[in-house]
PyMOL commands that place a pseudoatom at each C-alpha (Angstrom):
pseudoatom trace, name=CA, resn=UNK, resi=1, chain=A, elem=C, hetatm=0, pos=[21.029, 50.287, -3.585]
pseudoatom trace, name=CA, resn=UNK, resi=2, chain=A, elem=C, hetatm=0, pos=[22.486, 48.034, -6.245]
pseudoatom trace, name=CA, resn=UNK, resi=3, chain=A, elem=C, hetatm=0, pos=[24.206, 45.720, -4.134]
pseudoatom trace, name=CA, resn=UNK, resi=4, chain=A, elem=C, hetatm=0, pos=[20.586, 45.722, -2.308]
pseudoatom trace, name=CA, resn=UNK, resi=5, chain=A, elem=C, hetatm=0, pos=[18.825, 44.318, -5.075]
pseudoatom trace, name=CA, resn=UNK, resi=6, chain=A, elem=C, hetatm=0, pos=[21.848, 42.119, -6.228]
pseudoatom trace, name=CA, resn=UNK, resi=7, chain=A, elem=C, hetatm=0, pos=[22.278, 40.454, -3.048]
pseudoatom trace, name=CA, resn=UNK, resi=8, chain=A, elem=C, hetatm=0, pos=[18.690, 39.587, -2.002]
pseudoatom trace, name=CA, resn=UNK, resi=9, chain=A, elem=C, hetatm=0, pos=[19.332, 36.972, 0.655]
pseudoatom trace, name=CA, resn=UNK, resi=10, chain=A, elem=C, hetatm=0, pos=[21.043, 39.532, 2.857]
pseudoatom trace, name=CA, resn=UNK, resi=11, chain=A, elem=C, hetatm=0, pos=[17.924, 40.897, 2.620]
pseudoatom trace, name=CA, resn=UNK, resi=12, chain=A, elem=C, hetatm=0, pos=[15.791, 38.576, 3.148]
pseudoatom trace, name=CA, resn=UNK, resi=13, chain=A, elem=C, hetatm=0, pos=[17.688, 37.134, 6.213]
pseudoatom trace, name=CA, resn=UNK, resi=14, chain=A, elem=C, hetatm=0, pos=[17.161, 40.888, 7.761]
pseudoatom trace, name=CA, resn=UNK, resi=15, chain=A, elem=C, hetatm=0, pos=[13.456, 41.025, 6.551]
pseudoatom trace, name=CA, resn=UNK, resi=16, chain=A, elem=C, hetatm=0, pos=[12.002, 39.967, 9.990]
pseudoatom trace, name=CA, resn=UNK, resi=17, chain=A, elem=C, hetatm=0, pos=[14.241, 41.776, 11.682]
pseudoatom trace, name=CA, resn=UNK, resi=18, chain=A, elem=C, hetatm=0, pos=[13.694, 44.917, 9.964]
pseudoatom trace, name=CA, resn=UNK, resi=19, chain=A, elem=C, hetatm=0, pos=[9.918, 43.814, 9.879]
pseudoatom trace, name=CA, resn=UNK, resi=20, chain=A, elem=C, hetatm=0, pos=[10.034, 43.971, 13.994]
pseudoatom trace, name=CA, resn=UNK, resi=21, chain=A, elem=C, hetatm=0, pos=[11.859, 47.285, 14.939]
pseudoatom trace, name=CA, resn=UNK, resi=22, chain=A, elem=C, hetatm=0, pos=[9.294, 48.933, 12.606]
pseudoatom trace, name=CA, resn=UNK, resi=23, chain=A, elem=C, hetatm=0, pos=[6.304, 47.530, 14.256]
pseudoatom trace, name=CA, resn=UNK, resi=24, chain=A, elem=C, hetatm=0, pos=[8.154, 48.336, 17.516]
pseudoatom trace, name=CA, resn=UNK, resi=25, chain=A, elem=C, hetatm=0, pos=[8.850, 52.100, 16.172]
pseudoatom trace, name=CA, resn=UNK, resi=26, chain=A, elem=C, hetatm=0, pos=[5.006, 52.047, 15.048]
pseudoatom trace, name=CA, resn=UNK, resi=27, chain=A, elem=C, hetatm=0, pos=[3.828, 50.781, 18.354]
pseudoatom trace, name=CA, resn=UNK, resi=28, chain=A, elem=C, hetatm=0, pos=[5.801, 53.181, 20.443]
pseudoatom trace, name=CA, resn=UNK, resi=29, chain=A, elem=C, hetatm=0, pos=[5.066, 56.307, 17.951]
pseudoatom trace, name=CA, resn=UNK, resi=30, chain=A, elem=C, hetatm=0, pos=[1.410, 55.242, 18.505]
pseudoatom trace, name=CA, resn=UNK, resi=31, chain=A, elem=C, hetatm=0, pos=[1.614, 55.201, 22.527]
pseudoatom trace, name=CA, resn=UNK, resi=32, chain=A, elem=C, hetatm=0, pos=[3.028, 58.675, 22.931]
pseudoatom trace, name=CA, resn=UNK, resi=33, chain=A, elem=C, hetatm=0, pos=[0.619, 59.873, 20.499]
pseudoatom trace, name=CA, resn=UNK, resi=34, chain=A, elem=C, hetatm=0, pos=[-2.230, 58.521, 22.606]
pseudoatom trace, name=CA, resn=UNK, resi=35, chain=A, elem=C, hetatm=0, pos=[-0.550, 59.836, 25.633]
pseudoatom trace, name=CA, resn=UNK, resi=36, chain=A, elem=C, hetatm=0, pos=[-0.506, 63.226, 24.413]
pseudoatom trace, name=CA, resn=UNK, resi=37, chain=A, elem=C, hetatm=0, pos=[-3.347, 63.157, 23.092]
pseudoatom trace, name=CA, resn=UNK, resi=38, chain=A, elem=C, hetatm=0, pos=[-4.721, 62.500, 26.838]
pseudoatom trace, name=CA, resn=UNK, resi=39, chain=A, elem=C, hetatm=0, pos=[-2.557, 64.788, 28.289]
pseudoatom trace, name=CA, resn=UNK, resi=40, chain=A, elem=C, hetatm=0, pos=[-4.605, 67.906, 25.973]
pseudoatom trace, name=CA, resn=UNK, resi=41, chain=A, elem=C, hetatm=0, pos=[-7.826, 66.605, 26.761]
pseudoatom trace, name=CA, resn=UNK, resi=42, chain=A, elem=C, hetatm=0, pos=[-7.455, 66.344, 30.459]
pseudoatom trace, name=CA, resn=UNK, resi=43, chain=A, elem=C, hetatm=0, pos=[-5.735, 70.073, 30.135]
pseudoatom trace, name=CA, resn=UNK, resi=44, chain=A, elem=C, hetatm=0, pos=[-9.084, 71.066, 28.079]
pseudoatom trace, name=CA, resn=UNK, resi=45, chain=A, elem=C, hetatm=0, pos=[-11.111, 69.501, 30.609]
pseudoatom trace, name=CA, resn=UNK, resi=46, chain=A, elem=C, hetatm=0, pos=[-9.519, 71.102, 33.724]
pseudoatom trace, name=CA, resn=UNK, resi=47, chain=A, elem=C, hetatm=0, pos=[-9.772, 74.718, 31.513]
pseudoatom trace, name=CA, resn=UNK, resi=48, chain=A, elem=C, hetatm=0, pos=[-6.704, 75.584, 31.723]
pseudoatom trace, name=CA, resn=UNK, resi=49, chain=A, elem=C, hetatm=0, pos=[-4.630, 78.480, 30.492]
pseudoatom trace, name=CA, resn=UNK, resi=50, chain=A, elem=C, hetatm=0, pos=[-3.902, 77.841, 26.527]
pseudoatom trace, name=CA, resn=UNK, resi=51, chain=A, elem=C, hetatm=0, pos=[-5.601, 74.484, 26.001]
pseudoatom trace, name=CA, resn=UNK, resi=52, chain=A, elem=C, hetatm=0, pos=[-8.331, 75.555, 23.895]
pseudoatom trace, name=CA, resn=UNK, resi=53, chain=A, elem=C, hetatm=0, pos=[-5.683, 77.485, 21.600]
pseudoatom trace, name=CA, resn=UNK, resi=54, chain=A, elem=C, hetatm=0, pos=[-3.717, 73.775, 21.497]
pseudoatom trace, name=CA, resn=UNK, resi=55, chain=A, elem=C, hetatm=0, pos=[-6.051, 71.648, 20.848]
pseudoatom trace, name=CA, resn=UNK, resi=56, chain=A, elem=C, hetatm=0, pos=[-7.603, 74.267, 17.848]
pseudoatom trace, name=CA, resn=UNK, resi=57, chain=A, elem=C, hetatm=0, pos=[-3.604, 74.223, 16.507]
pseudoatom trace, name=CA, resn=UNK, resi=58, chain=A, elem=C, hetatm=0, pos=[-3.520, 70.675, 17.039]
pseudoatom trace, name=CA, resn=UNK, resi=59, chain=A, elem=C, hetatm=0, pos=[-6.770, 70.140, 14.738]
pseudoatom trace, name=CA, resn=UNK, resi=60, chain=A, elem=C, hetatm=0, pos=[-6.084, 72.546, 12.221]
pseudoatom trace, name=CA, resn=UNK, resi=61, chain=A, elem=C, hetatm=0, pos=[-2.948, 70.833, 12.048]
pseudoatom trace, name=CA, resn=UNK, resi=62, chain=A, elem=C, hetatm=0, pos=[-4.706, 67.484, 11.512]
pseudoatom trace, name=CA, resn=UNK, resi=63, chain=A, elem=C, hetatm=0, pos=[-6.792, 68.701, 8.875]
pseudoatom trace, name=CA, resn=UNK, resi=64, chain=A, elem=C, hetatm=0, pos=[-4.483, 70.492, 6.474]
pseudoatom trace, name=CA, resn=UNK, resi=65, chain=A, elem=C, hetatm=0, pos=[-2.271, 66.769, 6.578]
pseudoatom trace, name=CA, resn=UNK, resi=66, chain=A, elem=C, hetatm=0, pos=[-5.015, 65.105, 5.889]
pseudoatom trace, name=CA, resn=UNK, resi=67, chain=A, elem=C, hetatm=0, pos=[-6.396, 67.734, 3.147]
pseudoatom trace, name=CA, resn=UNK, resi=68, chain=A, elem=C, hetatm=0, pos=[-3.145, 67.911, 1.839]
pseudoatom trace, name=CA, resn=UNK, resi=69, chain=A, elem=C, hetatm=0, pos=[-2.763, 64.834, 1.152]
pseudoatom trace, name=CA, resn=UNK, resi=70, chain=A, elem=C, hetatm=0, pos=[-6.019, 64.600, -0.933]
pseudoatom trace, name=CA, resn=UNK, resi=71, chain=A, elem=C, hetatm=0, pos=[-4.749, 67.519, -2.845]
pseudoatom trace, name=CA, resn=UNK, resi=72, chain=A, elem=C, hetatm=0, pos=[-1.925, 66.221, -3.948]
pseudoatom trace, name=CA, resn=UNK, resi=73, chain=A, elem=C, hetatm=0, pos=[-4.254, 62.536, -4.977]
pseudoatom trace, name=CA, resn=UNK, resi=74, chain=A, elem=C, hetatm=0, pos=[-6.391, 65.219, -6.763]
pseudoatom trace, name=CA, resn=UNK, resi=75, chain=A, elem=C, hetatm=0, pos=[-3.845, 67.270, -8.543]
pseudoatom trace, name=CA, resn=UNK, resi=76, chain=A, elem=C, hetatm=0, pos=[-1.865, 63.925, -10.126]
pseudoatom trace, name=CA, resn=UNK, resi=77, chain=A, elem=C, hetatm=0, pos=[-5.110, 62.475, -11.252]
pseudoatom trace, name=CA, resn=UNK, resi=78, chain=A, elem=C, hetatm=0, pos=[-6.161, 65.500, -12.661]
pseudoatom trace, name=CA, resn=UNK, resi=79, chain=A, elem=C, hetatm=0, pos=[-2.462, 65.892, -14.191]
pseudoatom trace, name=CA, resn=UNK, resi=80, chain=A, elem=C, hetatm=0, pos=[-2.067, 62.367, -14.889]
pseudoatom trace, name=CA, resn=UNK, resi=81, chain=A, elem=C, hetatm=0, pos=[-5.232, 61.600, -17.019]
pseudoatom trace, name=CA, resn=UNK, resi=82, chain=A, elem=C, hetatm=0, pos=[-5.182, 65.548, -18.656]
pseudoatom trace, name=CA, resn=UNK, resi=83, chain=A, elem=C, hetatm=0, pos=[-1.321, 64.200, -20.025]
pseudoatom trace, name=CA, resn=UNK, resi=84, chain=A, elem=C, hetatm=0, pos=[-2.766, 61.171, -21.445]
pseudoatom trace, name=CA, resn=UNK, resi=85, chain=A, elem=C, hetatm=0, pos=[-5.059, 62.518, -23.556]
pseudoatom trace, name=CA, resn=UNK, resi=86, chain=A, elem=C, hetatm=0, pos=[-2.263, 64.750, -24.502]
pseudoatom trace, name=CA, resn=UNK, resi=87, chain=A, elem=C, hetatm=0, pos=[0.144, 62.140, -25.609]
pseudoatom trace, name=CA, resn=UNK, resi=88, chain=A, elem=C, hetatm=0, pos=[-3.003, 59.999, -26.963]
pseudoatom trace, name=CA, resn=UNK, resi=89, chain=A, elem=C, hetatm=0, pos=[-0.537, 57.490, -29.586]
pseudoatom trace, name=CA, resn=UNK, resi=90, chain=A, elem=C, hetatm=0, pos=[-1.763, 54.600, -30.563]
pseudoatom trace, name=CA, resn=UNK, resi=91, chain=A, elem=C, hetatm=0, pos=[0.866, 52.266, -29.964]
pseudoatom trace, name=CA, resn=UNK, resi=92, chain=A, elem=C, hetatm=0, pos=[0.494, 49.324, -31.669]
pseudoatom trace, name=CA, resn=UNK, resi=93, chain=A, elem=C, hetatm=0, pos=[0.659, 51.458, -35.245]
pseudoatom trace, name=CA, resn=UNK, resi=94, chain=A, elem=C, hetatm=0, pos=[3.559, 52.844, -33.793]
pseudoatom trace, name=CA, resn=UNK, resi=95, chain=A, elem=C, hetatm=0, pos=[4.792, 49.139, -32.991]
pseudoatom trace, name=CA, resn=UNK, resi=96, chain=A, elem=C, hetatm=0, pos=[4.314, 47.917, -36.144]
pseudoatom trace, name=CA, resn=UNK, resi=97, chain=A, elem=C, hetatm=0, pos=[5.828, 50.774, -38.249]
pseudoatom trace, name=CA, resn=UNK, resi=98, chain=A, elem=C, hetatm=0, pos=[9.327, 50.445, -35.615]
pseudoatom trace, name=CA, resn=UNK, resi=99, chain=A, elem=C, hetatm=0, pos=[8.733, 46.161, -36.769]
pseudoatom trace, name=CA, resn=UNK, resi=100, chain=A, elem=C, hetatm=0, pos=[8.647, 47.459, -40.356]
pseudoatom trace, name=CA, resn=UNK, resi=101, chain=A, elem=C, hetatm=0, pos=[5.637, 45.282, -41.426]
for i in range(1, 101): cmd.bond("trace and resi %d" % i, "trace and resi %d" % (i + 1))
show_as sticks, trace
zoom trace
């Protein structure tokens, strides 16, 4: 990670590189999500056996990822602005007692 930062213009050479086989990794994650995402609904649309129980996992999953997600946005910015009025210093006293002026 250190020689990472050090060394930038390896890094920068490989940026479009790396910048391509993502958005070929996104494009191709994206297709066979699609595709099974048609596959259930034609198998909900033809009724068959266990599609209704699939697609209900599938959407349950979907929700409790996205929920989850707002949780945890929820929890830090109820943690993160309860801690600051914890810790409420006032810095620039602070600043000027560590300047000794």
């Amino acid at each position: 990670m250190s020689s990472a930062t050090q060394e930038s213009s390896q890094l920068s050479a490989m940026y479009s590189w790396l910048l391509l086989v993502n958005a070929l990794g996104s494009v191709v994650l994206l297709i066979l999500v699609g595709a099974n995402i048609y596959s259930l609904i034609q198998h909900t649309k033809r009724r068959e056996a266990g599609s209704r129980l699939t697609t209900r996992m599938v959407s349950l999953f979907v929700y409790w990822l996205g929920a989850g997600r707002y949780c945890v946005l929820f929890f830090h910015a109820v943690f993160t602005s309860g801690i600051d009025s914890w810790f409420n210093v006032e810095i620039d006293r602070a600043m000027e007692d560590a300047a000794g002026t």
